[in-house]
C-alpha positions as CSV (number, residue, x, y, z in Angstrom):
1,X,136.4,-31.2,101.1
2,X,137.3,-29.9,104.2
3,X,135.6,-27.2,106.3
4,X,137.6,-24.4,106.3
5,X,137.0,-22.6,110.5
6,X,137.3,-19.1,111.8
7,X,140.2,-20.4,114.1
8,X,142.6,-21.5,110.4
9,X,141.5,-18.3,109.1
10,X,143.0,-16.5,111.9
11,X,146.0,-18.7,112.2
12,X,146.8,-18.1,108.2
13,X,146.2,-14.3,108.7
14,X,148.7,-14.2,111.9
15,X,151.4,-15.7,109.5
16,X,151.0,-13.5,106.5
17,X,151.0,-10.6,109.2
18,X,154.4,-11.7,110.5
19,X,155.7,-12.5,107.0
20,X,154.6,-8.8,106.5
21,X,156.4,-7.5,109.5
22,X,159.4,-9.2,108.5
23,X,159.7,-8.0,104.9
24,X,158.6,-4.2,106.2
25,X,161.6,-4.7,108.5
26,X,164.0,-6.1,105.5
27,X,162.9,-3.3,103.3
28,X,164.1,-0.5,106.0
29,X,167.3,-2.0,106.0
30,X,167.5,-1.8,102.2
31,X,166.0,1.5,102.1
32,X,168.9,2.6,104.1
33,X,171.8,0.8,102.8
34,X,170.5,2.1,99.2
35,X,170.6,5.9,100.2
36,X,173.8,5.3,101.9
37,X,174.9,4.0,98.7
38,X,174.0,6.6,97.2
39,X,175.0,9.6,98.9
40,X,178.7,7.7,98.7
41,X,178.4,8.2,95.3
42,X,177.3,12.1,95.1
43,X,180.5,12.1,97.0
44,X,182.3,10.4,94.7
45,X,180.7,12.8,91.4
46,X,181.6,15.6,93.6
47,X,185.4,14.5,94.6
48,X,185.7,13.7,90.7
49,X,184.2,16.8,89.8
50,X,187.1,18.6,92.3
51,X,189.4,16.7,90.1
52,X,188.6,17.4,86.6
53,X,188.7,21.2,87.7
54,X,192.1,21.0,89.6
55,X,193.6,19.2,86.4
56,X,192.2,22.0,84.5
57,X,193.8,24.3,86.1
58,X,197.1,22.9,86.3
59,X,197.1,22.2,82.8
60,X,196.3,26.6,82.3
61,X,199.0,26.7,84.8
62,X,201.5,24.8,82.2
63,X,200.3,26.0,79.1
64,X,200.9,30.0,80.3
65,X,204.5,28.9,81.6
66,X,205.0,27.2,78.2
67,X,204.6,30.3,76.3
């Protein structure tokens, strides 16, 4: 069995801390791309809700000029 030295150990931990660095880095970029994705779609349940109320309306509007 081989010996296992200071100098591996600190070679090992330098490449879990850059595998670290680069996930933190990939998970900002997710982070953002998931709050952009979701404040498109508050937009969206906002524009919809804009919708369903001018479609009520214009359905009032025809039923009043009906009668």
């Amino acid at each position: 069995m081989s010996d296992v030295t200071l100098e591996f150990v600190a070679r090992q931990l330098e490449r879990v801390l850059t595998r670290l660095g680069a996930i933190e880095d990939q998970l900002t970029v997710l982070t953002g791309m998931a709050i952009r994705h979701d404040g498109a779609l508050n937009g969206l349940a906002t524009e919809f809700r804009g919708l369903v109320q001018a479609t009520s309306r214009a359905d009032h509007r025809l039923s009043v000029d009906v009668r």
